[in-house]
N, C-alpha and C positions, 0 to 999 in steps of 0.2 A: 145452438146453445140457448138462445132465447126459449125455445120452444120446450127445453129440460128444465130453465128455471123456472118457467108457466108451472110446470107440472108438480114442483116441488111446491111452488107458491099455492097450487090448486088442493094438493093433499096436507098441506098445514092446515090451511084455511078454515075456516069455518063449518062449511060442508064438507069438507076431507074426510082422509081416514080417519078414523078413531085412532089405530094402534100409532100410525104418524103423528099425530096431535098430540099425542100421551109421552113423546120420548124427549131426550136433552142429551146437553151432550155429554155427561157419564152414559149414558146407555147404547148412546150408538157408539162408542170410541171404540168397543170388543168389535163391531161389524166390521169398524173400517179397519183395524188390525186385520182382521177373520180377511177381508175382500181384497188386501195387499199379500194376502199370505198364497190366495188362489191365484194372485195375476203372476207370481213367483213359481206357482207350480205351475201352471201350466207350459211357462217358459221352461221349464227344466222338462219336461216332456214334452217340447215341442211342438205343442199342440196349438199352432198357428191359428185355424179355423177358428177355436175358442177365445183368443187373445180377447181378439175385440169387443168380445161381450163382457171377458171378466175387470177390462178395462174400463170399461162403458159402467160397470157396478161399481170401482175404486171412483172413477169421477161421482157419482153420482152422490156418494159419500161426502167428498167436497162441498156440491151444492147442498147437501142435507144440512153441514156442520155451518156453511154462508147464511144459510135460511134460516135458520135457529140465532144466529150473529145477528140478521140484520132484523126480524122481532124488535130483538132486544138492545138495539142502538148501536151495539156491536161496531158492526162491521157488515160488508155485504161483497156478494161474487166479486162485484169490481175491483175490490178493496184486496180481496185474494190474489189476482191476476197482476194485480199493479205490483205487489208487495214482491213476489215471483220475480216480475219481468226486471224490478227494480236492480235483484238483489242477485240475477244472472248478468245481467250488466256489469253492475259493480262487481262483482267477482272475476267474469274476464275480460278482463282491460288490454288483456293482448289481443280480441278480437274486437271489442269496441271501443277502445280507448287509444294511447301512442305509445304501450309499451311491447317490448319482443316479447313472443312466445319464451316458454320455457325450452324447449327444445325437444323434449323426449316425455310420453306420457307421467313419468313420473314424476322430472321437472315440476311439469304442470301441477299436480297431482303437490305437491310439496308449497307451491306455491299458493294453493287456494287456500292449502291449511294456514299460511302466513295469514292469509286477508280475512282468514274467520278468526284468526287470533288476535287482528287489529278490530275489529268487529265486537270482540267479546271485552277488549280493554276500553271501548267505546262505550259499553254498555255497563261499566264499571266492574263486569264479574270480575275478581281476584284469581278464582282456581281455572285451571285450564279445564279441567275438568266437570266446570259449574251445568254445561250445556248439554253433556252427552246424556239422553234422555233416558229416566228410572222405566222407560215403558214400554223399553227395546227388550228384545229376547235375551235373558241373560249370557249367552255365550257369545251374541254379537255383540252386545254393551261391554265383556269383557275384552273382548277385542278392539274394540272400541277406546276403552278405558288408557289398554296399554298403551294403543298410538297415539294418544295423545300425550302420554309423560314420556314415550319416546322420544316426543320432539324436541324434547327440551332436556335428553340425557339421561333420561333412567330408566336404563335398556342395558340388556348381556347384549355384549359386541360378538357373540359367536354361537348361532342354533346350539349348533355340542351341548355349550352350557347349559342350556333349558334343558335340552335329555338328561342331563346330571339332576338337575331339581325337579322333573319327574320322577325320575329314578327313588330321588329325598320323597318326595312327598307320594309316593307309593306306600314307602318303608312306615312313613308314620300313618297311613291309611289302619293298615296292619297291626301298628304298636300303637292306636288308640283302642282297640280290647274292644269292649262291652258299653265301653262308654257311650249311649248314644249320640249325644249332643257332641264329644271329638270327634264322632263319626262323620258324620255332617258337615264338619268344618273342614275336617282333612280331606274328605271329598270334592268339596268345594277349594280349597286352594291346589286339588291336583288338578279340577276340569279346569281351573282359572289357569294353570300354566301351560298344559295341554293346547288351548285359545292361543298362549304365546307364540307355540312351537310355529303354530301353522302361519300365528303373522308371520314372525321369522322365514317361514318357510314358502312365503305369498302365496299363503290355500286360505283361501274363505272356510272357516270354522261351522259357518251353517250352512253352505252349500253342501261340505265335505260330510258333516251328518247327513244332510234331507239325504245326499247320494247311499250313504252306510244304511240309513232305513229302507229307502226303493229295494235296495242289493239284499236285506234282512230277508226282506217282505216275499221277493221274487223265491228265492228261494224255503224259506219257508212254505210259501204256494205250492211250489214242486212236492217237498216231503209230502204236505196233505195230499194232495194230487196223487200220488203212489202211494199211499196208506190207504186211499177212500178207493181206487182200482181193485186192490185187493179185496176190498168185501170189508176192511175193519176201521173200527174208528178210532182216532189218533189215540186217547185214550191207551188203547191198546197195543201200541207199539213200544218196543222197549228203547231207553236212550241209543244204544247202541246201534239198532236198526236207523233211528233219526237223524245221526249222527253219518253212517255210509250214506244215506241219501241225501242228507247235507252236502257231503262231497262228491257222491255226482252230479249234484246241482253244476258246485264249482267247475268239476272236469265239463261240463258242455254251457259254461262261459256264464252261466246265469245271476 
């Protein structure tokens, strides 16, 4: 670890990079989204081998944002790790502290949200909601959003009823016309309940896209793949044709 912050401290420095020396942190904050978002695919692809490297680039992100911190009086790596170690502690007091486990992952899972909600009344926020971060990917922010005014009861007691208000807010997708600006909004309050369905229904809303894109993608590959066999370019094929090789994508699992 010493030897990663040398290098950080080396490429600020003086004789450093240039392009290193030139950044802050509005500029690196898209890398380290960008390098959380790799160390996520590559787990969805199970590309073990890789982990360690894309891992190795999300840390390094840390040390960039520590090193920029500690410049500027900030804060420094130590100050990150303590703040961490601090606040996994205080969170489970059933392994460090003298109280029981919850019992079952969910328990648990229920219980941590209590102690970030005594956390957040510590820290005077008002809304439950103050904390869940504008710089998460909108359909996990919306998910997000909901479990959090779920906890406190402003939640449908029954999946069903979300399919009902999809169903509604399809209807008016439709009966906003021409308008574009209804457009947009009815689109946005149907993905926001769509987000619901799947809390409801304990499916990660952005695992369950990344997977609907891979399954797009794979398939679409194939259409091309037998379009470009043939001698023609996609161009050239009619919906119809794209559409049966769409479904033998499907029929042989793809």
């Amino acid at each position: 670890m010493e030897v990663l912050l040398e290098i950080m401290r080396r490429l600020r420095g003086p004789d450093g990079c240039p392009w290193d020396r030139q950044q802050s942190f509005a500029t690196i904050a898209p890398y380290t989204v960008e390098e959380a978002y790799e160390v996520a695919s590559v787990i969805e692809d199970k590309d073990w081998k890789a982990l360690p490297d894309e891992l190795g680039d999300l840390l390094f992100q840390v040390v960039f944002h520590s090193r920029m911190a500690e410049e500027q009086g900030l804060f420094d790596f130590g100050d990150v790790v303590e703040a961490v170690t601090a606040k996994m502690v205080r969170r489970h007091p059933h392994v460090f502290g003298d109280e029981d486990a919850a019992g079952d992952p969910h328990g648990q899972k229920l219980a941590w949200e209590a102690l970030k909600a005594q956390e957040r009344a510590q820290k005077s926020q008002t809304s439950i909601l103050a904390d869940v971060p504008m710089a998460l990917p909108a359909l996990l922010r919306a998910e997000k959003l909901q479990r959090r005014a779920s906890s406190v009861g402003f939640d449908w007691d029954d999946a069903a009823k979300v399919v009902e208000k999809i169903a509604e807010e399809a209807r008016e997708v439709v009966d906003a016309g021409l308008d574009q600006a209804k457009r947009e909004e009815e689109i946005g309050d149907l993905l926001f309940v769509v987000a619901n369905l799947a809390r409801h229904l304990k499916v990660d809303p952005e695992a369950a896209l990344r997977a609907a894109n891979a399954k797009f993608t794979r398939r679409f590959k194939f259409i091309e793949d037998q379009v470009q066999a043939q001698g023609r370019a996609m161009d050239a094929a009619s919906l119809d044709e794209m559409e049966a090789l769409w479904q033998e994508a499907k029929k042989r699992g793809l």
